[in-house]
Gaussian input, Z-matrix of N, CA and C with variables (Angstrom, degrees):
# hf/3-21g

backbone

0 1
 N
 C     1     B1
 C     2     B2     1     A1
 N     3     B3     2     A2     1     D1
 C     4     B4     3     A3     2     D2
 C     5     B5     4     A4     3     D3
 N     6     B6     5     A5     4     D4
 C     7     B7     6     A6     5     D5
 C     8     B8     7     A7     6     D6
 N     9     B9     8     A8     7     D7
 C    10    B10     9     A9     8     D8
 C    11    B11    10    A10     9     D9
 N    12    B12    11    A11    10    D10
 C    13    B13    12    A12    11    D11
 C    14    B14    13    A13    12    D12
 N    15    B15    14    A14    13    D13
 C    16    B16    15    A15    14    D14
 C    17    B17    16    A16    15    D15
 N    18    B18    17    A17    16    D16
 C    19    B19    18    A18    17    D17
 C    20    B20    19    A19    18    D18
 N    21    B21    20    A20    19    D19
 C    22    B22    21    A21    20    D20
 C    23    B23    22    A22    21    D21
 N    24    B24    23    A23    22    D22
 C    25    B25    24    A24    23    D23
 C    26    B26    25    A25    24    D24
 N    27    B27    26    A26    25    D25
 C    28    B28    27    A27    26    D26
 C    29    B29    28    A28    27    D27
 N    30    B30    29    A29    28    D28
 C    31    B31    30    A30    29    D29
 C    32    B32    31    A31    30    D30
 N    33    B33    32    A32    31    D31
 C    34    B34    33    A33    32    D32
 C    35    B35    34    A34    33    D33
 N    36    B36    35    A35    34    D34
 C    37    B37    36    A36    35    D35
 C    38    B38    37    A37    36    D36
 N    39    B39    38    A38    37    D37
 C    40    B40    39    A39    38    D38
 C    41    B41    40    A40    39    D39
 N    42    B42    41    A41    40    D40
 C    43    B43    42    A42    41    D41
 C    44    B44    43    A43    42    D42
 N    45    B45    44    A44    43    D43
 C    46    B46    45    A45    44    D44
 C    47    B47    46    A46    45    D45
 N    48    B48    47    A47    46    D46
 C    49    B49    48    A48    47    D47
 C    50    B50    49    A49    48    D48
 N    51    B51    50    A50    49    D49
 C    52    B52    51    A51    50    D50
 C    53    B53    52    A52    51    D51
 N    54    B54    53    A53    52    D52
 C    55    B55    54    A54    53    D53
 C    56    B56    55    A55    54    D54
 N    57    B57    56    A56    55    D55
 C    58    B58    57    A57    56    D56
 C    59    B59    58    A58    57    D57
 N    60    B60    59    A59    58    D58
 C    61    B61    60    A60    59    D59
 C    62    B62    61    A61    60    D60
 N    63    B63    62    A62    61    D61
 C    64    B64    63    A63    62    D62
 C    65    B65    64    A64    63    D63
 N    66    B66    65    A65    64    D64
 C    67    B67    66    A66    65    D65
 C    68    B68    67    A67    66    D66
 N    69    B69    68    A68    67    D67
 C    70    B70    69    A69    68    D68
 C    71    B71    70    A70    69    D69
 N    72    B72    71    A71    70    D70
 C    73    B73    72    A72    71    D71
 C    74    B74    73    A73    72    D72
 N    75    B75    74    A74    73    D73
 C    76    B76    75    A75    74    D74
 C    77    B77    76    A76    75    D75
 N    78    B78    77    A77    76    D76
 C    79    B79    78    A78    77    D77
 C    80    B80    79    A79    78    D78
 N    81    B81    80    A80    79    D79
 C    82    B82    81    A81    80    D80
 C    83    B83    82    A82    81    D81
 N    84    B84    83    A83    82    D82
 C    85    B85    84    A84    83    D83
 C    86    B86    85    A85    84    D84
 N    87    B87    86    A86    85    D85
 C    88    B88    87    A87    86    D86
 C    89    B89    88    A88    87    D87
 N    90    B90    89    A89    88    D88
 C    91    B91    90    A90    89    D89
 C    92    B92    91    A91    90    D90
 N    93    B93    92    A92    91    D91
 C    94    B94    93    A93    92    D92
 C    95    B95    94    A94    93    D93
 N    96    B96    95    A95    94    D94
 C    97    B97    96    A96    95    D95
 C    98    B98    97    A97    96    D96
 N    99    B99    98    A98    97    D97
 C   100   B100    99    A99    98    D98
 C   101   B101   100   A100    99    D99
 N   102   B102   101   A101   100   D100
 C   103   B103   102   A102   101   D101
 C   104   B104   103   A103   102   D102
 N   105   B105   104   A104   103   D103
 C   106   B106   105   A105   104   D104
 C   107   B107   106   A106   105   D105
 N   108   B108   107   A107   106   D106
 C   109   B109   108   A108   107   D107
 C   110   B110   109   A109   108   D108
 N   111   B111   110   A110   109   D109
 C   112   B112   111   A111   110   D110
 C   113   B113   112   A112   111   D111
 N   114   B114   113   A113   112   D112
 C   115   B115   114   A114   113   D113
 C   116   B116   115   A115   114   D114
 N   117   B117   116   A116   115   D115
 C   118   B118   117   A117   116   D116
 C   119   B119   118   A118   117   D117
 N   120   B120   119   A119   118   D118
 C   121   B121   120   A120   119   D119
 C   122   B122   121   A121   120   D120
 N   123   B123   122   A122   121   D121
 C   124   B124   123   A123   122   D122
 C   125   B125   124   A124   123   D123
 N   126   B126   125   A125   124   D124
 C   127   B127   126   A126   125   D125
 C   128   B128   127   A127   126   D126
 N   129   B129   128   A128   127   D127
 C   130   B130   129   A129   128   D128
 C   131   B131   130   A130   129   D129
 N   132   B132   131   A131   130   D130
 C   133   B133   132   A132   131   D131
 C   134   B134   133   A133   132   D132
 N   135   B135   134   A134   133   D133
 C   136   B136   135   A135   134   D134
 C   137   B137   136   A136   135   D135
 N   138   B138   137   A137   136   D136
 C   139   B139   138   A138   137   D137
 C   140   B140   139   A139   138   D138
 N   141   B141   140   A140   139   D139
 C   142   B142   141   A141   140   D140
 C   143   B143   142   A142   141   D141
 N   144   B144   143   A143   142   D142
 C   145   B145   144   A144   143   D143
 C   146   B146   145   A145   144   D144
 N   147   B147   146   A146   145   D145
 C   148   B148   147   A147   146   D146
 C   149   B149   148   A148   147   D147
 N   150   B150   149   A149   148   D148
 C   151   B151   150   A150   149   D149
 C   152   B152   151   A151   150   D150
 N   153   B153   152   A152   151   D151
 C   154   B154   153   A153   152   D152
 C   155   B155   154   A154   153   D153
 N   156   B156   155   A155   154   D154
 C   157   B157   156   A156   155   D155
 C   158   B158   157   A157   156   D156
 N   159   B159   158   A158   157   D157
 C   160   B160   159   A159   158   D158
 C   161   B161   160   A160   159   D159
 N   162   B162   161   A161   160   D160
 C   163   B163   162   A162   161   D161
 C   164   B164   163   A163   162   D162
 N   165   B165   164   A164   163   D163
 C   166   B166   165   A165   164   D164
 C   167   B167   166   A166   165   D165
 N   168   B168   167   A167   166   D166
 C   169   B169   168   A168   167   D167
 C   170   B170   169   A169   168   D168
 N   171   B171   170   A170   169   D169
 C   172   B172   171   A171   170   D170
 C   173   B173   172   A172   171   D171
 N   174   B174   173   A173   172   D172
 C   175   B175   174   A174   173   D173
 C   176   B176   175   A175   174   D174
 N   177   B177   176   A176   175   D175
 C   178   B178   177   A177   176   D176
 C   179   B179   178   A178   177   D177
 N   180   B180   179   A179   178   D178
 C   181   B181   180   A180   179   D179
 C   182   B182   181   A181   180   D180
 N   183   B183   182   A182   181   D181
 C   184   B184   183   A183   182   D182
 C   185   B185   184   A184   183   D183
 N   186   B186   185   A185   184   D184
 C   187   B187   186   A186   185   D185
 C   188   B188   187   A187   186   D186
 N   189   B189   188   A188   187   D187
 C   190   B190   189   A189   188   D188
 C   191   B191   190   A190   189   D189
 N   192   B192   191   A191   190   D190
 C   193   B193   192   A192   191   D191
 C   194   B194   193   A193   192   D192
 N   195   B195   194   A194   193   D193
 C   196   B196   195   A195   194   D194
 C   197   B197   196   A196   195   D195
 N   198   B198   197   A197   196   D196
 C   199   B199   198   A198   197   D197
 C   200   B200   199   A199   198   D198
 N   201   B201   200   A200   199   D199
 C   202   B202   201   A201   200   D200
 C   203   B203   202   A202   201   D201
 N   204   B204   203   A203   202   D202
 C   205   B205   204   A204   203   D203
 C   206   B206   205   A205   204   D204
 N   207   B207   206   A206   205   D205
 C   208   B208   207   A207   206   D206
 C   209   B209   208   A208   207   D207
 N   210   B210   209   A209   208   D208
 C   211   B211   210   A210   209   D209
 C   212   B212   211   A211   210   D210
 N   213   B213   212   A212   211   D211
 C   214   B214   213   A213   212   D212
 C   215   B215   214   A214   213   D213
 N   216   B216   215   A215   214   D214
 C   217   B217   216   A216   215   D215
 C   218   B218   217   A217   216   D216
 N   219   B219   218   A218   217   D217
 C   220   B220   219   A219   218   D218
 C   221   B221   220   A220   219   D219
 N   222   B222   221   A221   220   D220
 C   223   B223   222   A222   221   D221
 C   224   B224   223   A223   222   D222
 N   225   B225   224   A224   223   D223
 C   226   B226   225   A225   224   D224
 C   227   B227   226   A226   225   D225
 N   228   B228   227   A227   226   D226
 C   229   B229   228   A228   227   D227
 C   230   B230   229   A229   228   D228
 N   231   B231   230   A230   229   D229
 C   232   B232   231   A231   230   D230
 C   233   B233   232   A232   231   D231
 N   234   B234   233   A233   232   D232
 C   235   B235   234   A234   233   D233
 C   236   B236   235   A235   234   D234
 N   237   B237   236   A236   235   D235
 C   238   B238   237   A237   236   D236
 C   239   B239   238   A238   237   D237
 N   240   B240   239   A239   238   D238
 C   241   B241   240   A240   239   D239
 C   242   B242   241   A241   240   D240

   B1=1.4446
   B2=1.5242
   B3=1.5807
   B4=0.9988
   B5=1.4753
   B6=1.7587
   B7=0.9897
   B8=1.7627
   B9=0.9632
   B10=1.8290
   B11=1.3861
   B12=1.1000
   B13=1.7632
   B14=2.0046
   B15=1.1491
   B16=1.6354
   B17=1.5502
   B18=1.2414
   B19=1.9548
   B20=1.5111
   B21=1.7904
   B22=1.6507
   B23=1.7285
   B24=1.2387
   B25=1.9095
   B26=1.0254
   B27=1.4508
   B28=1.8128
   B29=1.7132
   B30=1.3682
   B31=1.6596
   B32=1.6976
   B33=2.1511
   B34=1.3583
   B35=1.6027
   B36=1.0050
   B37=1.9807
   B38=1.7078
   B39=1.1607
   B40=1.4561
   B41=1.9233
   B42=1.3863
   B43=1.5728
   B44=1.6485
   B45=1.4909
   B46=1.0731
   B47=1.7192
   B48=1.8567
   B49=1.9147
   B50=1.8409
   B51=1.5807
   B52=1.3295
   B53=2.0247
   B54=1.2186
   B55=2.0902
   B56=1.4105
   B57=1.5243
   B58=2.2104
   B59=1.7859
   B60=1.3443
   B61=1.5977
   B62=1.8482
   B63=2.1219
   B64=1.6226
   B65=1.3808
   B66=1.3159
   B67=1.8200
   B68=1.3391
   B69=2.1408
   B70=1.4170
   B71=1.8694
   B72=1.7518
   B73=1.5998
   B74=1.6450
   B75=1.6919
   B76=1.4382
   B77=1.2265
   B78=1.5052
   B79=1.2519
   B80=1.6650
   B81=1.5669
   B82=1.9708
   B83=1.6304
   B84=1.6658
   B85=1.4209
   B86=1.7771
   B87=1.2370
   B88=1.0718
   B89=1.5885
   B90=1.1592
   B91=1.2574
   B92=1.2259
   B93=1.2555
   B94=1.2744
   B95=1.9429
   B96=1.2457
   B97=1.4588
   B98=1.6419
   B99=1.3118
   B100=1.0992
   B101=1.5573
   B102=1.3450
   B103=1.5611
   B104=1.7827
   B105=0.8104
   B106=1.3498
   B107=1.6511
   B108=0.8181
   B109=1.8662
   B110=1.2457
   B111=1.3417
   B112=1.6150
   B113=1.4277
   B114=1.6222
   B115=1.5008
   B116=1.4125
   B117=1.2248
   B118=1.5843
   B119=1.2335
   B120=1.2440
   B121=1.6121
   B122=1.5193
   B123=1.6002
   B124=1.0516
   B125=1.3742
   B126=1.5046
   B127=2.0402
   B128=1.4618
   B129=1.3218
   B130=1.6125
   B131=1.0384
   B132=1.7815
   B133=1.1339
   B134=1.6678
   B135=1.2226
   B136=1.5372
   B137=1.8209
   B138=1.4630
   B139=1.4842
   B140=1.4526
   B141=1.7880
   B142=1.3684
   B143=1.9262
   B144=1.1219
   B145=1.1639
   B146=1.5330
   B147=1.5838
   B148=1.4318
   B149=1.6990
   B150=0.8449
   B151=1.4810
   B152=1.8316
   B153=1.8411
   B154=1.4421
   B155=1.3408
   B156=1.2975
   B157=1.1204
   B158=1.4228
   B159=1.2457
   B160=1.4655
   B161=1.0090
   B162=1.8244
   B163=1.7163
   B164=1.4010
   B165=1.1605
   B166=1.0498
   B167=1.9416
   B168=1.7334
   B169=2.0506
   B170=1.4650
   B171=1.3605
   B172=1.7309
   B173=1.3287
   B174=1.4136
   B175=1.5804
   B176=1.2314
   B177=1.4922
   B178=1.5485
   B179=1.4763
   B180=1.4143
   B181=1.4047
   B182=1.4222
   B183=1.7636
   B184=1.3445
   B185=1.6826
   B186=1.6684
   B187=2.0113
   B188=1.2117
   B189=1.7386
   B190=1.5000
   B191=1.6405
   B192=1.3855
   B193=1.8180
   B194=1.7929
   B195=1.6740
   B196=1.3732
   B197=1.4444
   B198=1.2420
   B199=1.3812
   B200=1.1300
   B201=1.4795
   B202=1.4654
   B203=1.8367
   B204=1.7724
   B205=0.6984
   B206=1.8797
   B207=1.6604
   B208=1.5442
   B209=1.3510
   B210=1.1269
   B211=1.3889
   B212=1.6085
   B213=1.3928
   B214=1.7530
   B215=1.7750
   B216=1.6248
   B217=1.4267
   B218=1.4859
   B219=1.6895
   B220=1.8482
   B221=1.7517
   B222=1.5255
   B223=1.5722
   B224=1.6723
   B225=1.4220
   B226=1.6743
   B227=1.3201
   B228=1.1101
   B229=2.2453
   B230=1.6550
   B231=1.1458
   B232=1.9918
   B233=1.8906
   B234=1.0790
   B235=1.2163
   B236=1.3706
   B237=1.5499
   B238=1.5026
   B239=1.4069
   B240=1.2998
   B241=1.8680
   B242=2.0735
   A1=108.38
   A2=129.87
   A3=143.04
   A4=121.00
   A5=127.42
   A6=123.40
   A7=102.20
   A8=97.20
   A9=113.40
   A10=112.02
   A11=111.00
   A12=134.11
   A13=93.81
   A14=104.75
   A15=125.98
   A16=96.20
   A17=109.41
   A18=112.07
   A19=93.51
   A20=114.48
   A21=125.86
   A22=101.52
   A23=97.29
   A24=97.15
   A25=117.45
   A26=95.01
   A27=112.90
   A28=92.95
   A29=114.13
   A30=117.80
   A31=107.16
   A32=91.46
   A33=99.17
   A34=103.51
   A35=119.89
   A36=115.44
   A37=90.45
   A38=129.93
   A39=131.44
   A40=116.36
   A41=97.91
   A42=96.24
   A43=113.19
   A44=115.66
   A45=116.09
   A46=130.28
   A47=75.95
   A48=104.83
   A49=98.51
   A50=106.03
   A51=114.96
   A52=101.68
   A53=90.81
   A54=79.80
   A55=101.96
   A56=98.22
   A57=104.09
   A58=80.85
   A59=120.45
   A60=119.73
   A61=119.12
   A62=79.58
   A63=88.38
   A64=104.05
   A65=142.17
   A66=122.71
   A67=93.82
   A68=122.66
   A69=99.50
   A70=103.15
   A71=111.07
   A72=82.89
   A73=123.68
   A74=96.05
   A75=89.11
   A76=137.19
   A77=104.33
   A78=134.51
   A79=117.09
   A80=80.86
   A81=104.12
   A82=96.56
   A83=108.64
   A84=98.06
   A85=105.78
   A86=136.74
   A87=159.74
   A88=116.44
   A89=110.18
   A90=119.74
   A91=130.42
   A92=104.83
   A93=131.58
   A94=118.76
   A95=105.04
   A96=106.67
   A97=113.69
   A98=124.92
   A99=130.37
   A100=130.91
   A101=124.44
   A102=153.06
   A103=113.20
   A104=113.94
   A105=116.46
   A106=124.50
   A107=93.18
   A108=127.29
   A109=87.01
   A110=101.67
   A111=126.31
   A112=105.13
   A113=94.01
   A114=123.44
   A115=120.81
   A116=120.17
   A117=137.41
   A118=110.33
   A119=144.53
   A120=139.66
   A121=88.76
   A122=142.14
   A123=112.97
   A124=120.43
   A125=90.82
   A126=101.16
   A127=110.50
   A128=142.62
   A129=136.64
   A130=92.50
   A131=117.97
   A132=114.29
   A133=127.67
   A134=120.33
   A135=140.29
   A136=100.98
   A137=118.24
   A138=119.01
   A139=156.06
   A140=82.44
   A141=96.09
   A142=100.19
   A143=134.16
   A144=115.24
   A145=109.51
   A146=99.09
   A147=121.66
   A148=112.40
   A149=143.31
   A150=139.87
   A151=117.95
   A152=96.35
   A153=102.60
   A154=106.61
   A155=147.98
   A156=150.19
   A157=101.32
   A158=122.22
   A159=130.11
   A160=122.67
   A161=102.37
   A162=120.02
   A163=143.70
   A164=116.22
   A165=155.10
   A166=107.35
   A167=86.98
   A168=96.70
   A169=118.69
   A170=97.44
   A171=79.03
   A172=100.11
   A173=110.41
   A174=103.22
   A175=85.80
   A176=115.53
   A177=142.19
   A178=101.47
   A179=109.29
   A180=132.21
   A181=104.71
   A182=105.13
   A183=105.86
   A184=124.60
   A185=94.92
   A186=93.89
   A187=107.57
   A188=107.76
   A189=91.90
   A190=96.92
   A191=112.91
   A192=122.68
   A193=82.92
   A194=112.74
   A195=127.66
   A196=88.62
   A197=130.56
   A198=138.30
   A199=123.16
   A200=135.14
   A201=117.28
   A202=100.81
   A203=115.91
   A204=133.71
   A205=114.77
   A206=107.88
   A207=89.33
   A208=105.15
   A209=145.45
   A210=142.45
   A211=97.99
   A212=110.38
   A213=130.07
   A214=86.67
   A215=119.90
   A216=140.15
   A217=92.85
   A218=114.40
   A219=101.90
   A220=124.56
   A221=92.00
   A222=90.01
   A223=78.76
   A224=144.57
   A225=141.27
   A226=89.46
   A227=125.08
   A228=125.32
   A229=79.92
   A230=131.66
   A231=113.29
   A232=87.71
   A233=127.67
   A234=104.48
   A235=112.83
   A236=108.19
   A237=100.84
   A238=93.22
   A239=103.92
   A240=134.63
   A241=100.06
   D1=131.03
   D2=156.20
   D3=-40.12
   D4=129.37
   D5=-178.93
   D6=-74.64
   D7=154.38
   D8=173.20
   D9=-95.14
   D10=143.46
   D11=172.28
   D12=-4.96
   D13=-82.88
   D14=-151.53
   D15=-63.58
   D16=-42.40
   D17=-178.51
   D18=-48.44
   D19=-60.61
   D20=-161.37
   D21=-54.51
   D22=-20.24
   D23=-178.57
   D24=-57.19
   D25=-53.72
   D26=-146.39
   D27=-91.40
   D28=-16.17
   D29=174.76
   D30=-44.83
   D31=-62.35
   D32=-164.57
   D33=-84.02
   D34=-5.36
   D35=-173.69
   D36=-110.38
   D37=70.82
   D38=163.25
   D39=-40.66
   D40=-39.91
   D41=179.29
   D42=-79.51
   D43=-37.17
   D44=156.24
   D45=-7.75
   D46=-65.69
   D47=-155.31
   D48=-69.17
   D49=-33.36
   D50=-176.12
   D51=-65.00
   D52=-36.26
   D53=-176.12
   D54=-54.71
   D55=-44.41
   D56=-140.29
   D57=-73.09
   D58=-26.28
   D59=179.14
   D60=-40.70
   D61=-64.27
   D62=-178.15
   D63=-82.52
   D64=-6.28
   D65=171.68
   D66=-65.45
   D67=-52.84
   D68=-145.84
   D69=-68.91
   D70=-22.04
   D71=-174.35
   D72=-81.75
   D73=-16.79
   D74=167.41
   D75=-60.10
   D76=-13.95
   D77=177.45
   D78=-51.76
   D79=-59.93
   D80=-154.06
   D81=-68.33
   D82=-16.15
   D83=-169.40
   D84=-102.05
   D85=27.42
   D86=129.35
   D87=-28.31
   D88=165.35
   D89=168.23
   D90=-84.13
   D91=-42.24
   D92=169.21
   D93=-72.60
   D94=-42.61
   D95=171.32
   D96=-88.77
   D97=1.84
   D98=156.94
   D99=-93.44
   D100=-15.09
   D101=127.83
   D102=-52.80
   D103=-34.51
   D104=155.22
   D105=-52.40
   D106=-70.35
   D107=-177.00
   D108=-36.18
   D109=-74.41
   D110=-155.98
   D111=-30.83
   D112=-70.25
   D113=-175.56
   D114=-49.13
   D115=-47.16
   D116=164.61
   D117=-68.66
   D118=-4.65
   D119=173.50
   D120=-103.34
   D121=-45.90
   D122=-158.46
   D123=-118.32
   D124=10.76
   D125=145.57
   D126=-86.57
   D127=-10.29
   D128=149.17
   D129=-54.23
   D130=-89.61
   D131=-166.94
   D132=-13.78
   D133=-77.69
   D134=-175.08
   D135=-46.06
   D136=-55.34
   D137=151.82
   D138=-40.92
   D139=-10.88
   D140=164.43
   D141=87.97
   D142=10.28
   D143=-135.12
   D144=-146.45
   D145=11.19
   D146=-163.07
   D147=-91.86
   D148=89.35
   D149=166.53
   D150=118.18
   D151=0.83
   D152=-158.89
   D153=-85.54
   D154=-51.36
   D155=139.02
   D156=156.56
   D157=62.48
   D158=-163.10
   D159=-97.60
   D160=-8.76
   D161=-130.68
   D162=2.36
   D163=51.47
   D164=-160.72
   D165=-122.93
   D166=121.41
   D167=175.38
   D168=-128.78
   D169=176.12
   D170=175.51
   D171=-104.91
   D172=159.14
   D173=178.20
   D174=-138.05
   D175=160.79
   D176=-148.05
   D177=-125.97
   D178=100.69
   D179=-172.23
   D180=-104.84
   D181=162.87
   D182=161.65
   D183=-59.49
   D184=-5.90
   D185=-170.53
   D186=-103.33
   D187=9.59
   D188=-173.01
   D189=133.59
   D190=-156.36
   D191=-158.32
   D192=-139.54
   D193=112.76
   D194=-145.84
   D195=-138.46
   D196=139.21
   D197=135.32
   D198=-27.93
   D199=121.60
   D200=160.76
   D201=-174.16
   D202=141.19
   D203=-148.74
   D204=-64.28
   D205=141.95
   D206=-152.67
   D207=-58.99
   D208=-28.85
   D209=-137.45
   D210=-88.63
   D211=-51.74
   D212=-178.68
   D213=-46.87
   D214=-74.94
   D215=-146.83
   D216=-56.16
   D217=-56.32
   D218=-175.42
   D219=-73.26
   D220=-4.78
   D221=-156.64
   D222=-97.70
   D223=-22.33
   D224=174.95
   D225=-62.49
   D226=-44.76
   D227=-143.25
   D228=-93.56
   D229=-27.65
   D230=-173.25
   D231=79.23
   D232=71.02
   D233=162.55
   D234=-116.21
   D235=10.88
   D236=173.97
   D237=-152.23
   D238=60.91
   D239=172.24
   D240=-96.76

């Protein structure tokens, strides 16, 4: 698979890649990014869809907690914006 725009960034801006590193873990250890976690492991889970290698997530729609493919699901949410 081809790297994307933001991967090619953080390739050539190494110090960059080191910030967005320590925000996301300072992040995950949050309250809020740990309610996250939670929530997103056990809507896979419940989907059937958790650990299997399907690549396949759930993503969190206005209709509800939906199947949809990881790459489509992170690149809608900006999670590697």
């Amino acid at each position: 698979m081809a790297k994307g725009r933001t991967q090619k960034f953080y390739d050539k801006n190494p110090a960059a890649n080191q910030r967005r590193l320590k925000q996301q873990t300072d992040y995950q250890k949050t309250d809020k990014g740990k309610a996250l976690k939670i929530n997103a492991n056990k809507a896979n889970k419940e989907l059937g869809t958790y650990g299997n290698g399907d690549n396949l997530d759930a993503s969190h729609t206005k209709k509800g907690i939906r199947l949809a493919s990881k790459k489509a699901n992170r690149a809608r949410k900006g999670i590697h914006a």
